[in-house]
C-alpha positions, 0 to 999 in steps of 0.5 A: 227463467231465461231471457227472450229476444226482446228482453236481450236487445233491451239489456246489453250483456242478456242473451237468449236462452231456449231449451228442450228437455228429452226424458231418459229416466225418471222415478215414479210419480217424478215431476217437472215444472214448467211455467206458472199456474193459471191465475198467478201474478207478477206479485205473487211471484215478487211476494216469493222470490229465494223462498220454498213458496215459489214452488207453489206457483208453478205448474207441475206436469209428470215426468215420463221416460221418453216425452219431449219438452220444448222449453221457449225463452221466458218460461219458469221452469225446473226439474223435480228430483228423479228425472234424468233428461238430455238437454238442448239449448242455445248457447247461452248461460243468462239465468235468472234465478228465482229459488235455488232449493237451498233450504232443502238440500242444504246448499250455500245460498246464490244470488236471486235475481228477482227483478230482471226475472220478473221482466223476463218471465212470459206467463202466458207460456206453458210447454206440452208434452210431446209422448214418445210413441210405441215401437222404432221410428223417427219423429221430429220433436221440434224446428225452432229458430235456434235448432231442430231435433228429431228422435230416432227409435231404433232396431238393429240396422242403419240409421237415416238422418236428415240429409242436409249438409250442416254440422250435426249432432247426435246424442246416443240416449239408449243403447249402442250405435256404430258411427262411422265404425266407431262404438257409441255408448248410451251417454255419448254425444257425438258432433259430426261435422256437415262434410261428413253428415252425406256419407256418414254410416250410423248402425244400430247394433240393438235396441237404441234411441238417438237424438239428432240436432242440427241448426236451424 
């Protein structure tokens, strides 16, 4: 779990952390845990803090090739084996760990953090997906106060990002794109700085699906 304004400004050296996870792949019947089951308590939690049965206590949701979850700060939250997403996030590393699945995968064990995890975990908070839909298009997937995001589905042909003038980045998820005459291949994120975004040329060659992430 990471940290929330409030948490940070009551705790020097603490930064906010928000995230959003895109699903690229995942195997079938994978899953992700996001938040804690209804009717959970801090106690339950507290009771199991570096143990296998913290797992228990969270909400599992399936993991789909192409949903979209946005991640706010102070929500548990791990990824089950055989999922594969690209990840945003503010810049910030304050994690505060909970269980770290050593026993399972035969890791040398890290340090719990289960008081300031206690503090900072908001249980009321859950994350929805947001199902990528049929055939090419845009959708914008989340404006936050830390970035916005939108997924772009793409056919051969050009691309048309958002026209504001601030540094971008794009990360190619499928597929290949021409930006500014150079190939970009599944896998490759790409900054763009803001002078540039205005007459920036971005063509897809084939089917492709980018993500765009600008400021907020």
């Amino acid at each position: 779990v990471h940290p929330d304004a409030a948490f940070a400004a009551d705790h020097p050296g603490a930064r906010l952390k928000t995230e959003s996870w895109y699903v690229v792949a995942a195997d079938p019947d994978s899953h992700l845990y996001l938040g804690l089951r209804e009717g959970v308590t801090a106690s339950d939690v507290a009771a199991r803090v570096g143990t296998a049965g913290i797992v228990g206590l969270l909400r599992t949701v399936p993991a789909v090739t192409g949903d979209f979850h946005h991640l706010p700060a102070g929500l548990v939250h791990a990824l089950g084996a055989g999922v594969l997403v690209a990840e945003v996030q503010t810049p910030s590393d304050t994690t505060f760990r909970l269980y770290d699945w050593e026993d399972r995968y035969a890791r040398s064990p890290r340090t719990m953090h289960g008081a300031a995890a206690l503090e900072a975990i908001r249980p009321e908070l859950g994350s929805e997906p947001s199902h990528r839909p049929d055939g090419p298009g845009s959708r914008e997937l989340t404006a936050s106060s830390d970035y916005w995001i939108r997924e772009h589905r793409c056919t051969a042909g050009s691309v048309r990002l958002d026209r504001r003038p601030e540094v971008r980045v794009l990360m190619v998820l499928t597929g290949s794109l021409a930006i500014a005459g150079e190939k970009a291949a599944a896998g490759t994120t790409v900054v763009v700085p803001a002078a540039l975004v205005g007459d920036l040329a971005v063509v897809a060659a084939e089917a492709a699906v980018v993500l765009e992430i600008g400021l907020a």
